[in-house]
C-alpha positions as CSV (number, residue, x, y, z in Angstrom):
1,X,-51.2,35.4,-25.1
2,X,-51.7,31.4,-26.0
3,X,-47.7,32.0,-27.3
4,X,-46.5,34.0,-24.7
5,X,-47.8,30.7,-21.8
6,X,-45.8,28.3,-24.2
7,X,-42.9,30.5,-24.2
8,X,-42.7,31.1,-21.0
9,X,-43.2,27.3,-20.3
10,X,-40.8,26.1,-22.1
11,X,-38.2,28.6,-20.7
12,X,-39.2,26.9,-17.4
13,X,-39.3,23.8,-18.5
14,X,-35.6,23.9,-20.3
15,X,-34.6,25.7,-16.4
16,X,-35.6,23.2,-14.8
17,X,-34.1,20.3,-16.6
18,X,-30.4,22.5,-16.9
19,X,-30.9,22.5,-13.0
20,X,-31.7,18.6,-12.6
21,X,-28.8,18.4,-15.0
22,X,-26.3,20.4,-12.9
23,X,-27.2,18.7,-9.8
24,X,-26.6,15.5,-11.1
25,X,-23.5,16.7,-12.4
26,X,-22.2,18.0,-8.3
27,X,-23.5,14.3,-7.0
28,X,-21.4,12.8,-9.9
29,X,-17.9,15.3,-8.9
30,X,-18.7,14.2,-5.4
31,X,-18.7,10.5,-6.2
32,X,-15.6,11.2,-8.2
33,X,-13.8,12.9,-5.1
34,X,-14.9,10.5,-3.0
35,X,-13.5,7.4,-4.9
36,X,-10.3,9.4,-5.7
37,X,-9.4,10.3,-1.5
38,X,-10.7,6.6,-1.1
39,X,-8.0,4.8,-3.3
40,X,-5.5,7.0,-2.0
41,X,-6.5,7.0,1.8
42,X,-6.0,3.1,1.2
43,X,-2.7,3.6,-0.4
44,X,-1.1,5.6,1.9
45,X,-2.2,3.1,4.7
46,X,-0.6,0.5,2.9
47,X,2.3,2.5,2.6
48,X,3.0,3.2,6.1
49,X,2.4,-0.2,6.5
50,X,5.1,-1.2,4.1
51,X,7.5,1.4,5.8
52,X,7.0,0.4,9.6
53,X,8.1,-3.5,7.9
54,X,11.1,-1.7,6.0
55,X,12.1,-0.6,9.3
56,X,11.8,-3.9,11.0
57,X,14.0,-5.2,8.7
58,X,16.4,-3.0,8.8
59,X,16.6,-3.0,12.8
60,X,16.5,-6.9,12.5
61,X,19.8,-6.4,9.9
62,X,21.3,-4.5,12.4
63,X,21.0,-6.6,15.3
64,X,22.3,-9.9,13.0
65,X,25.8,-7.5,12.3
66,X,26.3,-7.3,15.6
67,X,25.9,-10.9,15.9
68,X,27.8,-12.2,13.5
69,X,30.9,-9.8,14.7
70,X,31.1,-12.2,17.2
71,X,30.1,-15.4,15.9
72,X,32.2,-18.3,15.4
73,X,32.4,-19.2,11.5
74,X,29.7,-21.7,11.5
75,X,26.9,-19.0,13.1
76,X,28.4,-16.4,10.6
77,X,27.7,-18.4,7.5
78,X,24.2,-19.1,9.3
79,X,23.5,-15.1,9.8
80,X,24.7,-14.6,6.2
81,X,22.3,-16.7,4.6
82,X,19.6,-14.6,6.7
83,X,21.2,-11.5,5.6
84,X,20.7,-12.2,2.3
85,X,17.0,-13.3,2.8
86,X,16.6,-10.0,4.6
87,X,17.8,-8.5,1.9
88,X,15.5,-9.8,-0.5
89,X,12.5,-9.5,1.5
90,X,13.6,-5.6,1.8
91,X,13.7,-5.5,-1.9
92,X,10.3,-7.0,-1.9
93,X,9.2,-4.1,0.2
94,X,10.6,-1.6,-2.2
95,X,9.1,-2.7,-5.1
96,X,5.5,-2.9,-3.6
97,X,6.3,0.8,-2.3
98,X,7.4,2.1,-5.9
99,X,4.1,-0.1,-7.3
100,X,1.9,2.1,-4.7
101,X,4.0,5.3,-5.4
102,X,3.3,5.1,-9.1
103,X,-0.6,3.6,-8.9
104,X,-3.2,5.8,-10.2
105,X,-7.3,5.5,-9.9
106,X,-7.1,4.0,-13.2
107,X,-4.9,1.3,-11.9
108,X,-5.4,1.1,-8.5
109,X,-7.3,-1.9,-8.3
110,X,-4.6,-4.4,-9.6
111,X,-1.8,-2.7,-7.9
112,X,-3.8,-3.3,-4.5
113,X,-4.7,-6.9,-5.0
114,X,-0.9,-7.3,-6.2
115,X,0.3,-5.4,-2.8
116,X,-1.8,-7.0,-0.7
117,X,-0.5,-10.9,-1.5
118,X,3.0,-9.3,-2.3
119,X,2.0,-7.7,1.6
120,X,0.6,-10.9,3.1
121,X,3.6,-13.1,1.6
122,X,6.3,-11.4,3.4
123,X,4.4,-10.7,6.8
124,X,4.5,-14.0,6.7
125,X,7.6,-14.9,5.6
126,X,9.1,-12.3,8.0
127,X,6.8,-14.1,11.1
128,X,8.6,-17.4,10.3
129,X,12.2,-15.6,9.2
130,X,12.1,-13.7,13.0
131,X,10.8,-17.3,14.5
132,X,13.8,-18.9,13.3
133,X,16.9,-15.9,14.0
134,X,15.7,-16.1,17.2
135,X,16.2,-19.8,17.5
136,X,19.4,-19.6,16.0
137,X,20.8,-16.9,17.9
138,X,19.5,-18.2,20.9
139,X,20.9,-22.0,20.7
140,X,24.2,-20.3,20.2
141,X,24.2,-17.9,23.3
142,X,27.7,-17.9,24.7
């Protein structure tokens, strides 16, 4: 009978822990999930974010053509010089966009903190680039 208890016990017992165990094992999936929609909830945000400044770009591109169609030569060579920074701030925006496209959880942590400053370099860049067509295009209203 003294065998049969112990049996029984440890059958319990060995239950038991195998349930502990598997519970630990859902909170661990869960925090696993959770991590994984986080790091790519934040990259899509930065994504759009990325896109809706591609597209300012390109809007401001379009409005400087149409300026410099009729510009006189010194304006033109002006607007091409801003072209061409336009340019390269777009292809800054592409390559952040390709770096989030291609990030994984493994690497998501250095390919935010490099999108963020690559991010917060040309937002700025892009306040004092706007500040200054402006200017320009203004002093030279016909």
């Amino acid at each position: 009978m003294r065998a049969k208890l112990t049996f029984i016990g440890a059958i319990v017992l060995a239950l038991f822990i195998s349930s502990c165990s598997e519970s630990k094992n859902e909170e661990q999936r869960d925090q696993m999930l959770e991590v994984q929609t986080n790091w790519e909830d934040e990259r899509d945000e930065l994504q759009a974010d990325l896109r809706e400044l591609e597209t300012e770009i390109d809007k401001k591109m379009i409005d400087l053509k149409a300026e410099k169609e009729k510009a006189d030569a010194d304006l033109k060579a002006e607007i091409e010089k801003m072209e061409a920074e336009l340019q390269d701030e777009k292809s800054e925006v592409q390559k952040a966009l390709a770096d989030l496209e291609n990030a994984s959880k493994n690497t998501w942590t250095d390919v935010k903190a490099a999108v963020d400053k690559t991010t917060k370099d040309i937002e700025s860049e892009w306040k004092n680039f706007k500040t200054n067509i402006d200017g320009l295009l203004s002093g030279n209203s016909n």
